[in-house]
Wavefront OBJ file of the C-alpha trace (Angstrom):
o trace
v -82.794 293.640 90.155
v -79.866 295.760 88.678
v -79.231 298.872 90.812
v -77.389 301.340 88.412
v -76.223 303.836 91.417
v -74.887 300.700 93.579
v -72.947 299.840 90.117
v -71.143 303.239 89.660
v -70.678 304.037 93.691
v -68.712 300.675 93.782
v -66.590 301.445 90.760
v -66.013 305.021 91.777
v -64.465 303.433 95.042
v -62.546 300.695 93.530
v -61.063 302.822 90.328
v -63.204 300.965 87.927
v -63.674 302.984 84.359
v -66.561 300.817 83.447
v -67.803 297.679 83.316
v -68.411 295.519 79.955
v -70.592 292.204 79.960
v -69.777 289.961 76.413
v -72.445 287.672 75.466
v -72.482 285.516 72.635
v -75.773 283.296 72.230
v -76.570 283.523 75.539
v -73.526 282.618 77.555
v -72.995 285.424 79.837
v -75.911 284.946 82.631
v -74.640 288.221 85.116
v -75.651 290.405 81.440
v -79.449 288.733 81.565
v -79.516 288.798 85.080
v -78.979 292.945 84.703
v -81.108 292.854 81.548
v -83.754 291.168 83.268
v -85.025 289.294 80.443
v -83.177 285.554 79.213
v -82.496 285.420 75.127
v -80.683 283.413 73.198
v -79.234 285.787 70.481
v -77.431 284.310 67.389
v -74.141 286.947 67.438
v -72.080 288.917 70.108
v -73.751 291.476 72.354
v -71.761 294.209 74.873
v -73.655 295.983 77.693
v -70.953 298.549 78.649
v -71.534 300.370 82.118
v -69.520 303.395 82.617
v -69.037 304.770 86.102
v -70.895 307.676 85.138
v -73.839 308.285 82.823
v -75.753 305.688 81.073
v -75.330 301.911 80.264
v -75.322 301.305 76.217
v -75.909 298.061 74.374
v -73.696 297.008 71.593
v -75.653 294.507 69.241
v -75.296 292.845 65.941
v -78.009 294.248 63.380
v -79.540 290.889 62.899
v -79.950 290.308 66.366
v -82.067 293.764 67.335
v -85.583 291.584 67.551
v -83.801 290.102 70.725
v -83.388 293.313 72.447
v -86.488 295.092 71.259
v -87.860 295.457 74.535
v -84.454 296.330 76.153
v -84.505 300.256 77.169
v -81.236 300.399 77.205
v -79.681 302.913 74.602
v -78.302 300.336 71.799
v -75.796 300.986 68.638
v -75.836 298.907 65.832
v -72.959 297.154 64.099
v -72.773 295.062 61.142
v -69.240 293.527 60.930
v -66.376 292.405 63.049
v -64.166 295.283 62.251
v -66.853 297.794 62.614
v -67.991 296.266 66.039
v -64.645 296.468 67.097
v -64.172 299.937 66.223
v -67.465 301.181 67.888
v -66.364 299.231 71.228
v -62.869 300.955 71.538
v -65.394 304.289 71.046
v -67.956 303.345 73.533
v -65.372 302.521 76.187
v -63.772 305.833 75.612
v -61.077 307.264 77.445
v -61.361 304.028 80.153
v -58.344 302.210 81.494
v -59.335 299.928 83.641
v -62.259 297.459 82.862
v -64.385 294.690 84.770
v -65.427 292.038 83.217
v -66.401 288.236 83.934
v -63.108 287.228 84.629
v -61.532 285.470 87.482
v -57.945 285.129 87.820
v -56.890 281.621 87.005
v -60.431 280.595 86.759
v -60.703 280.007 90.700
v -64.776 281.144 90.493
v -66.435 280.019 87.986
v -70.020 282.092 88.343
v -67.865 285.314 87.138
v -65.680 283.490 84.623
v -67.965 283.988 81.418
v -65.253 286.260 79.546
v -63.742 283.922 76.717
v -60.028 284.015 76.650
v -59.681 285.976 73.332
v -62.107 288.528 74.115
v -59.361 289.320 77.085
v -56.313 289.264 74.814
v -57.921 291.548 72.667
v -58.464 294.138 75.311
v -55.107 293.679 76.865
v -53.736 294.512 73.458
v -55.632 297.603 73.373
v -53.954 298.166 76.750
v -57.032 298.148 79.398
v -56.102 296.555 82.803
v -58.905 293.920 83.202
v -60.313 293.127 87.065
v -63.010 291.173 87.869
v -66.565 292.035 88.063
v -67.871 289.375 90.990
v -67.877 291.965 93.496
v -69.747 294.468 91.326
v -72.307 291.903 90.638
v -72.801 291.825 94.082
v -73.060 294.767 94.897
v -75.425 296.115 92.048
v -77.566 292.522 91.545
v -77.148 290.122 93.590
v -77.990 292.345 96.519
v -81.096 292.162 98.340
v -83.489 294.992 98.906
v -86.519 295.793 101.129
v -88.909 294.165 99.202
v -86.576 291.216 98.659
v -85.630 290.693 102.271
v -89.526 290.483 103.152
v -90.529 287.738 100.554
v -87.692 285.763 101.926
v -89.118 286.008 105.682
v -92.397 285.337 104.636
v -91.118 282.628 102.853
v -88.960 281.283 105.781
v -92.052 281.452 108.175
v -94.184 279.013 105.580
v -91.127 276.614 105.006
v -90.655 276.545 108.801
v -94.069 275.489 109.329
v -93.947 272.575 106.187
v -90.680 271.344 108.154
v -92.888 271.078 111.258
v -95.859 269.321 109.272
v -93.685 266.631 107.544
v -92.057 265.909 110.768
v -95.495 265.630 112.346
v -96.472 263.532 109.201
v -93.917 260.650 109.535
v -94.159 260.973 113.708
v -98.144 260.192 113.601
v -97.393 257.391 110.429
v -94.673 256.060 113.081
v -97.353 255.896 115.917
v -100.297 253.684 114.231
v -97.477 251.646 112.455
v -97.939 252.469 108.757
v -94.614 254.181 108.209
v -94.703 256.222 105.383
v -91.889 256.221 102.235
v -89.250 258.797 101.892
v -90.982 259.401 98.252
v -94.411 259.494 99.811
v -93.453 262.568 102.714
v -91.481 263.973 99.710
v -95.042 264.768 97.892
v -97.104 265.557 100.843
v -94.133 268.659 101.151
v -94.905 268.792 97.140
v -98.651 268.770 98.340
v -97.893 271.775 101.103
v -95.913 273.989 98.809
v -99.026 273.945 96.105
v -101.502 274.175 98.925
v -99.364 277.539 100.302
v -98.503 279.088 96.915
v -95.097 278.355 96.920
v -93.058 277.453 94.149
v -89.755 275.122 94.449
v -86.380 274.312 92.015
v -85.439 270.758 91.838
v -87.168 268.429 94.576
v -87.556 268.027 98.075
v -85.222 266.066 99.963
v -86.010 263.270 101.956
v -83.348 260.433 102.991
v -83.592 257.852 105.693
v -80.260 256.422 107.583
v -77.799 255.281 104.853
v -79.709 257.249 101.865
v -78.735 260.143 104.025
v -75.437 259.663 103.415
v -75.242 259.802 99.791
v -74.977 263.960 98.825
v -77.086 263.388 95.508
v -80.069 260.864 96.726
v -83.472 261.036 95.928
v -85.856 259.257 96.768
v -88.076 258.180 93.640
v -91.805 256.331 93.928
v -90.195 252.641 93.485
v -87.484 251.797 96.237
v -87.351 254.422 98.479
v -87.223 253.534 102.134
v -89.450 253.597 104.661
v -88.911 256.062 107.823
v -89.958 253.673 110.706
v -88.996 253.441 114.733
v -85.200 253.884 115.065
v -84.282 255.568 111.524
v -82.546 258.737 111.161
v -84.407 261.079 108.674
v -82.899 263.830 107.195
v -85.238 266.819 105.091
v -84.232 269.206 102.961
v -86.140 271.771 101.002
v -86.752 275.377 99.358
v -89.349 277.519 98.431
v -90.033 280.898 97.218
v -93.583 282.941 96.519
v -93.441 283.304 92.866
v -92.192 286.771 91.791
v -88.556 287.989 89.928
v -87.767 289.999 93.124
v -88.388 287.041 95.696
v -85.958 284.945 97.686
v -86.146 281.237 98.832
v -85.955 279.846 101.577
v -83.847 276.881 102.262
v -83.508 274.852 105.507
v -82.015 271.194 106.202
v -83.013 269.341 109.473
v -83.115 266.099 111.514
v -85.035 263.899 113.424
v -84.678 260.451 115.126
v -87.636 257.928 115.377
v -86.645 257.161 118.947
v -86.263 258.114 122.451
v -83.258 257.234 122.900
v -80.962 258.778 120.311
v -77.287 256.738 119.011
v -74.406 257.888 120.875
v -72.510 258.036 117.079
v -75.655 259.835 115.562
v -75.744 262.899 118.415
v -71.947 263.235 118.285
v -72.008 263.501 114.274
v -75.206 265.765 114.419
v -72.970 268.393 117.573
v -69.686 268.144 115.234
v -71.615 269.621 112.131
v -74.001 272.230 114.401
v -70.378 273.591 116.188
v -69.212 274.017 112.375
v -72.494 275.962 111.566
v -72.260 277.702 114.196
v -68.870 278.652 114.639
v -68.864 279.526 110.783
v -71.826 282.508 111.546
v -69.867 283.480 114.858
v -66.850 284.342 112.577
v -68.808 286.519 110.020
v -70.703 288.365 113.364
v -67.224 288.762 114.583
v -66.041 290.190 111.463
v -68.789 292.481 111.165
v -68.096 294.049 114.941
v -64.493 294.704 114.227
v -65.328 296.398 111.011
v -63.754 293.678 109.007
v -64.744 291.875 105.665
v -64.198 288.459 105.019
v -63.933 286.305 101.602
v -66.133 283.311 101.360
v -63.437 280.692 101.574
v -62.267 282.064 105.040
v -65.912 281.037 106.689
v -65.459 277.511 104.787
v -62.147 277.080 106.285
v -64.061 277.513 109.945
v -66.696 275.108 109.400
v -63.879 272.523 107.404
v -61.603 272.785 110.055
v -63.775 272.048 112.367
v -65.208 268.886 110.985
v -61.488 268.074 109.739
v -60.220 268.519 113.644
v -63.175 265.692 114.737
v -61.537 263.654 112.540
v -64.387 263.651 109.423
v -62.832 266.076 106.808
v -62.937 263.516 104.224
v -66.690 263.019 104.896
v -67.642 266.445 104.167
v -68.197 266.799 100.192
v -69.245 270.276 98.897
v -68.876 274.051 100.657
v -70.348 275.357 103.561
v -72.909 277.258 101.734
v -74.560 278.821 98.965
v -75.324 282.343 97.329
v -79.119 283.436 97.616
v -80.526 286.227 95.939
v -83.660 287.340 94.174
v -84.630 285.409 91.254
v -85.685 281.945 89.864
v -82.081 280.338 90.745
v -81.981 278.767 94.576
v -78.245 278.995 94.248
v -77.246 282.632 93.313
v -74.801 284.204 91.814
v -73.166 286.108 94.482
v -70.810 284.975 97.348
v -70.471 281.106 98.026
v -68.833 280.137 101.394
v -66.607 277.756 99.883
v -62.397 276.639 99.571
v -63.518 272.960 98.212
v -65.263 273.261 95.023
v -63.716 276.710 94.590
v -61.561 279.305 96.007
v -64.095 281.552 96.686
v -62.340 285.000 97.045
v -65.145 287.029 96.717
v -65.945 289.316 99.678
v -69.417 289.040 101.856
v -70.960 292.376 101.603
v -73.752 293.901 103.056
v -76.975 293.097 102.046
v -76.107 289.945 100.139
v -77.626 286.604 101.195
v -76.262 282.894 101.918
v -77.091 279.757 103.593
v -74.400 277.789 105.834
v -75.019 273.946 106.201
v -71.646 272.146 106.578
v -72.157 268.050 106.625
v -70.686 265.051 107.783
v -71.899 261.940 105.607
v -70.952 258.226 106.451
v -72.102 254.983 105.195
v -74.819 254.903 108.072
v -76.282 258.137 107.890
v -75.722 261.784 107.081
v -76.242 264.948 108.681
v -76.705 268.282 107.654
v -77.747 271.189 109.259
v -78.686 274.752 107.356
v -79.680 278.217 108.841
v -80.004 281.098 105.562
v -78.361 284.240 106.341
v -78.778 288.278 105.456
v -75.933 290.959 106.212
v -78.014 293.596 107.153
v -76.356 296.785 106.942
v -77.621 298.279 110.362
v -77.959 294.893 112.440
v -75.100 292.342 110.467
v -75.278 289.064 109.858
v -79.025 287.853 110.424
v -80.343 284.641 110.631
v -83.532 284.358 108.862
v -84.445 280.698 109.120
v -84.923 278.465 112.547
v -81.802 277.110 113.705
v -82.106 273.616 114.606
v -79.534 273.125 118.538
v -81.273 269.606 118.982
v -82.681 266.465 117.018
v -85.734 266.149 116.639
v -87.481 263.150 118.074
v -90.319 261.424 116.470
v -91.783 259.690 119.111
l 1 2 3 4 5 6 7 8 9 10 11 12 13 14 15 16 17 18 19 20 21 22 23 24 25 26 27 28 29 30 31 32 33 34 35 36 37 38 39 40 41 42 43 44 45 46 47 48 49 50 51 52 53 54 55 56 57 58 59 60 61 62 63 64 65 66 67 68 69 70 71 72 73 74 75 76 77 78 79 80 81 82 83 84 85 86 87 88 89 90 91 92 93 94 95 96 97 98 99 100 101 102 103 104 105 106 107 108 109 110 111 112 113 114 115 116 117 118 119 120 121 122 123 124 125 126 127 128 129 130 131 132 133 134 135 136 137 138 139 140 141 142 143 144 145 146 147 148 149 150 151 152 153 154 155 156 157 158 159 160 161 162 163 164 165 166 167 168 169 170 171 172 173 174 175 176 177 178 179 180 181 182 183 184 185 186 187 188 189 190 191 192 193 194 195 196 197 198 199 200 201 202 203 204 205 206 207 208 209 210 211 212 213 214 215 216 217 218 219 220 221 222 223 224 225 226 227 228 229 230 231 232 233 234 235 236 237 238 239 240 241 242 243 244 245 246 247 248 249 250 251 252 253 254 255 256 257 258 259 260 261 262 263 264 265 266 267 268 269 270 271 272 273 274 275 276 277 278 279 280 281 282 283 284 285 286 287 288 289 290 291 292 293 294 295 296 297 298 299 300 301 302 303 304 305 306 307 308 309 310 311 312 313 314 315 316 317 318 319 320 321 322 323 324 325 326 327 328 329 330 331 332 333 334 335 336 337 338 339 340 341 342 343 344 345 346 347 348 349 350 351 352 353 354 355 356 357 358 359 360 361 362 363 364 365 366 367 368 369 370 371 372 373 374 375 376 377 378 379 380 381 382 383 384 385 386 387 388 389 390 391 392
């Protein structure tokens, strides 16, 4: 949900004039997000936010059916000279502008700002930041209500975890191990049975499939999970609602009592990393400091790169969450791999951590979810798993 006072506090702060979101057909998701409706309109559209007073819509007379049940206060142009001369009047006397821009594209998520649309404003003379922080701020941010549907949430995913675990432990016991793909839809089966809903599909990967980042297990050829396999789960769930939050977890559990000297070394290299990646955002916090989400991926990474497995670990540390229907939001990522995240990690924003070490063998992954609270800090919202689990 778009917070309008959030928006303007944070630009009053930062010297921010106002803020202008360019869509055309749909390609600017941070102006739907705010909207809070998705369309698919067939010309350009500008949502300008000044710091103070009221947001106003910029649309293309053909496209007004798209916005008719927008509030928003909306002008009307016609053609390209025309729409350019009402923008220069609805920005007014501003001089410096956010938009979805990052420098050099180095974070995608806030890079929706075509090229030309930023030479054109540069030749009008604005100074053009980015907006990522802003978002953050003013929409990706999680309120009361928010916060709550995620712990609900987490206490219901929690429990599946437990059940699928007990699942493959009693299959184990009478010898009728059960398929990666079958546990997958009994969690399927829990999530309708609870009134969840889910993104994408559970993960469930036994010893080698476990090391392979993108495996899934599908109904013909997935393994079995019988005594002495590794099995690694991964899943996420929300109660259905625009303002809710998932919750996302990753654990482990060995079908033995005895676990592999490799497998417990691997699965305390990659829980130091999570940990010690949380211990320098609560660290942060107490000495009034703010960090950037590639600094917390450079803990975890170095850590796993020190043990001697940087190679083996293939995406970020973690993830944005937010409210709405995407898993993966559109704030803060903890990540210098995929990108270089420079976005800061504000209060009341959201993220998981689960750094990874995959090998031919098997893969593990571990992932807590996380809240800056802005009275208690960082808060861990999901269990956090210390030891494997033993299915026996």
């Amino acid at each position: 949900m778009f917070n309008l006072d959030d928006a303007q506090r944070f630009m009053q702060a930062e010297g921010i004039d106002a803020w202008l979101l360019v869509d055309y057909r749909g390609s600017n998701p941070l102006l739907w997000h705010i909207l809070g409706v998705v369309r698919n309109p067939t010309r350009r559209a500008f949502l300008i936010v000044p710091r103070s007073g009221q947001p106003v819509l910029l649309i293309h007379t053909v496209d007004q059916f798209f916005f008719h049940d927008v509030t928003i206060d909306k002008r009307i142009f016609r053609g390209w000279v025309e729409m350019r001369a009402m923008l220069r009047d609805l920005l007014g006397p501003a001089k410096t502008l956010a938009l979805e821009y990052s420098e050099e594209g180095g974070v995608p998520t806030v890079a929706w700002a075509d090229a030309g649309m930023v030479e054109l404003l540069l030749s009008w003379d604005y100074r053009i930041v980015t907006s990522a922080d802003l978002f953050q701020v003013s929409a990706a941010a999680w309120d009361d209500f928010a916060i709550e549907s995620h712990k609900r949430a987490c206490v219901v995913v929690a429990g599946i975890k437990d059940a699928a675990f007990d699942r493959a432990k009693s299959a184990i016991r009478v010898n009728k191990p059960l398929t990666e793909y079958e546990l997958q839809q009994f969690i399927f089966s829990e999530f309708d049975r609870l009134g969840l809903e889910t993104e994408g599909q559970p993960v469930v990967q036994v010893n080698g499939h476990s090391g392979i980042v993108s495996y899934e297990p599908k109904p013909e050829g997935s393994a079995t999970i019988g005594a002495g396999d590794w099995l690694l789960i991964d899943f996420w769930a929300r109660y259905p609602g625009e303002r809710n939050v998932y919750s996302d977890i990753a654990w482990g559990a060995y079908a033995g009592a005895v676990i592999p000297e490799k497998l417990q070394a691997v699965f305390d290299i990659v829980r130091h990393a999570r940990d010690a990646a949380l211990q320098a955002i609560e660290t942060a916090w107490e000495n009034g400091e703010t960090l950037e989400g590639w600094q917390v991926d450079d803990v975890a990474r170095g850590i796993i790169a020190a043990a001697g497995y940087g190679d083996n670990f293939h995406h970020r540390t973690g993830h944005s969450m937010g409210p709405g229907k995407r898993l993966h939001g559109l704030g803060v990522n903890l990540d210098n791999l995929e990108t270089h995240d420079t976005r800061r990690i504000l209060a009341r924003t959201g993220f998981s951590i689960e750094p990874a070490i995959y090998l031919p063998e098997f893969g593990v992954r571990l992932e807590i979810n996380v809240f800056l609270d802005p009275i208690a800090g960082p808060t861990v919202t999901t269990p956090t798993q210390t030891e494997i689990v033993r299915l026996v």
